[in-house]
C-alpha positions as CSV (number, residue, x, y, z in Angstrom):
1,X,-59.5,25.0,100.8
2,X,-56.2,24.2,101.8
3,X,-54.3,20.5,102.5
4,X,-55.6,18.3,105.2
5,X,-54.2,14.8,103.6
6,X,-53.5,12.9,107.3
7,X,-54.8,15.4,109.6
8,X,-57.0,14.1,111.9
9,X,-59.9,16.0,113.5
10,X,-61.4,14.6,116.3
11,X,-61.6,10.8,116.2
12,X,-61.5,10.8,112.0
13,X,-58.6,11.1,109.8
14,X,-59.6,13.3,106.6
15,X,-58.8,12.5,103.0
16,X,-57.1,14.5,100.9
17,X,-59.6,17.8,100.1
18,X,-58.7,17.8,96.4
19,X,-59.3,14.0,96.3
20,X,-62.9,14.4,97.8
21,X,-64.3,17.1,95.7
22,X,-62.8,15.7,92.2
23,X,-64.3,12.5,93.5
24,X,-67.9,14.1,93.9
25,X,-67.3,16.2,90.4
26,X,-66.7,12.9,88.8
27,X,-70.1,11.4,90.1
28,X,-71.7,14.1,89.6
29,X,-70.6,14.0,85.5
30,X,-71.4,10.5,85.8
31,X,-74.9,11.1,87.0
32,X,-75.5,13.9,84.0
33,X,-74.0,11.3,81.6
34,X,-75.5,8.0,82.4
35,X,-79.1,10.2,82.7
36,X,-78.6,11.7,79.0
37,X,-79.9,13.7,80.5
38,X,-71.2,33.3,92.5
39,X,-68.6,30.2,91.3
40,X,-67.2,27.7,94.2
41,X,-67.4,24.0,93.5
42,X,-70.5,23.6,95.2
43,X,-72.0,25.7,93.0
44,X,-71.0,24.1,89.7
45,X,-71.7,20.5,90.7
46,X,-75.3,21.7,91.9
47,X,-75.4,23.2,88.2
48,X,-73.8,20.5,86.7
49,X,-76.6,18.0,88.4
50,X,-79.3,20.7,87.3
51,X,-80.2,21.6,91.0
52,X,-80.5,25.4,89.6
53,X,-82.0,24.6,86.7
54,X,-83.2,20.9,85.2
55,X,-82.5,19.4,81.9
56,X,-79.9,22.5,81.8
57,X,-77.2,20.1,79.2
58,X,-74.4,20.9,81.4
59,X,-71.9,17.9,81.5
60,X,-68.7,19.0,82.6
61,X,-67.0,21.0,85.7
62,X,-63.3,22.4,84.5
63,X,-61.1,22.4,87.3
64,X,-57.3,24.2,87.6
65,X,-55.4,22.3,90.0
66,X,-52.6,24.2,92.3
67,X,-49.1,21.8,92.9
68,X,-49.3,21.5,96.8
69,X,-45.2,23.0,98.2
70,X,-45.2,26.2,95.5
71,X,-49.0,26.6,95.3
72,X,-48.7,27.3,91.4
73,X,-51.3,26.5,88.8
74,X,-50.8,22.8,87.1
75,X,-50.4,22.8,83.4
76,X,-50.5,19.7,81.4
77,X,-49.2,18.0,78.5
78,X,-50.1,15.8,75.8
79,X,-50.6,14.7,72.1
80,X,-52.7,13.1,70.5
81,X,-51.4,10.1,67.7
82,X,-49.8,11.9,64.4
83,X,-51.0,11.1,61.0
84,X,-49.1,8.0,60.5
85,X,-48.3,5.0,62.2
86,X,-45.6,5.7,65.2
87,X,-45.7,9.3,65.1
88,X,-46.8,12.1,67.6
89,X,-48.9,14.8,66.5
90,X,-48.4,18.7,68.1
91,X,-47.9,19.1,71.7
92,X,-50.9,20.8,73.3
93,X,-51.2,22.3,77.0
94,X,-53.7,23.3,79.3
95,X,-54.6,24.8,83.1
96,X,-58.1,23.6,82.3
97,X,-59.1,20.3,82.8
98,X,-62.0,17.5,82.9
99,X,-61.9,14.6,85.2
100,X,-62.7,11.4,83.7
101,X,-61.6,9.3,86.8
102,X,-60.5,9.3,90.4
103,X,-59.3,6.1,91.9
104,X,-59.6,4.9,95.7
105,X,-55.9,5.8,96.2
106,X,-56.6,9.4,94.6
107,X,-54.7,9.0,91.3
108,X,-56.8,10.8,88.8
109,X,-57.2,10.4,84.9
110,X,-57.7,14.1,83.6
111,X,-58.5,15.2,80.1
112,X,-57.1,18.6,78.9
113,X,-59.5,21.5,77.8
114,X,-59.3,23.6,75.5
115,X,-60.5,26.5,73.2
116,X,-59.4,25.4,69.8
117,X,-59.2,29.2,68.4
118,X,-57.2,29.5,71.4
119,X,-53.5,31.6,69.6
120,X,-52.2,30.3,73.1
121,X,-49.2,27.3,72.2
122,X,-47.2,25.7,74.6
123,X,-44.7,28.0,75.3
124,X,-46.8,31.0,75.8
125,X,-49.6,29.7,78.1
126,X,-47.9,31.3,81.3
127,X,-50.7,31.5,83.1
128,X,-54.4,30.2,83.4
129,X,-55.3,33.8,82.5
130,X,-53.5,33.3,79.6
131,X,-56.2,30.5,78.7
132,X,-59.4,31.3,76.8
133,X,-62.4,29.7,78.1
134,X,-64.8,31.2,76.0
135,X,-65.5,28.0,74.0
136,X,-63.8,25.1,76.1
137,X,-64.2,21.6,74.3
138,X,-62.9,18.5,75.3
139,X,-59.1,17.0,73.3
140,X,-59.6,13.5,74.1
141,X,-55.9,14.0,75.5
142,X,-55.8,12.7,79.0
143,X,-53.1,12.2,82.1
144,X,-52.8,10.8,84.6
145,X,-52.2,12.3,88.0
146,X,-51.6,11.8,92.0
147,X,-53.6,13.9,93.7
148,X,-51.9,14.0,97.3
149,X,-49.5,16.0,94.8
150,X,-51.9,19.0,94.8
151,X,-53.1,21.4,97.5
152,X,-55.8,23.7,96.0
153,X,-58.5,23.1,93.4
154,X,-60.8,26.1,91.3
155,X,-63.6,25.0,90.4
156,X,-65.1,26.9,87.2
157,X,-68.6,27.2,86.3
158,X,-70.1,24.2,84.5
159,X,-70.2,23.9,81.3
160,X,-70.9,21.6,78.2
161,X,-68.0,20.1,75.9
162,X,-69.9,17.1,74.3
163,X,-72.5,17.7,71.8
């Protein structure tokens, strides 16, 4: 899947690729959620929706995101609040990510996913290989991104980080 933001193709003038499929994983999560209810994107939002297998309690499909120019895997940063009033607590980073929101003009709120046995800091998370997935749970540490600023999105197989 590669950039098409402002192409047109016949008659219609395409979105941005990475805007349309984070926009259908989004429903898709939504649909799981508000229900209480081989790895492409297709594939993971049919499991996440429980096409391949109902009532399945998957509620999340990671995504990495590749910068559009250098094609290189986005990694994000962010905290959450310290223990006191005012202060910052440790600066976590990820390749993996949940999307909470995508917005007509394809900014997207993302929340950062992690393995919290993960040894992997900051400065030696290189590389999404460098990233365990074995048992990825949501940080409640979100950012906010423009899409049109990304070329590429992996989608990995669905998964469950709420309880």
């Amino acid at each position: 899947m590669g950039c098409s933001h402002g192409r047109v193709e016949g008659a219609a003038t395409r979105e941005n690729c990475v805007c349309e499929i984070l926009r259908d994983i989004v429903d898709a999560q939504n649909d799981v959620i508000e229900n209480c209810c081989d790895t492409s994107c297709e594939q993971s939002i049919n499991d996440l929706l429980g096409e391949t297998d109902p009532g399945n309690g998957l509620d999340t499909v990671p995504v990495i995101l590749y910068c559009a120019g250098d094609c290189k895997p986005f990694k994000g940063f962010g905290a959450k609040r310290g223990g006191g009033l005012g202060t910052i607590g440790d600066l976590k980073a990820s390749f993996i990510f949940r999307v909470k929101k995508v917005t007509d003009d394809c900014c997207a709120v993302l929340e950062l996913l992690r393995d919290p046995n993960d040894p992997c800091h900051c400065d030696h998370l290189k590389d999404p290989c460098d990233q365990s997935t074995n048992n990825l749970e949501n940080t409640g540490i979100c950012i906010t991104v423009d899409l049109d600023c990304f070329c590429h999105v992996t989608c990995l197989p669905a998964i469950s980080v709420f309880d």
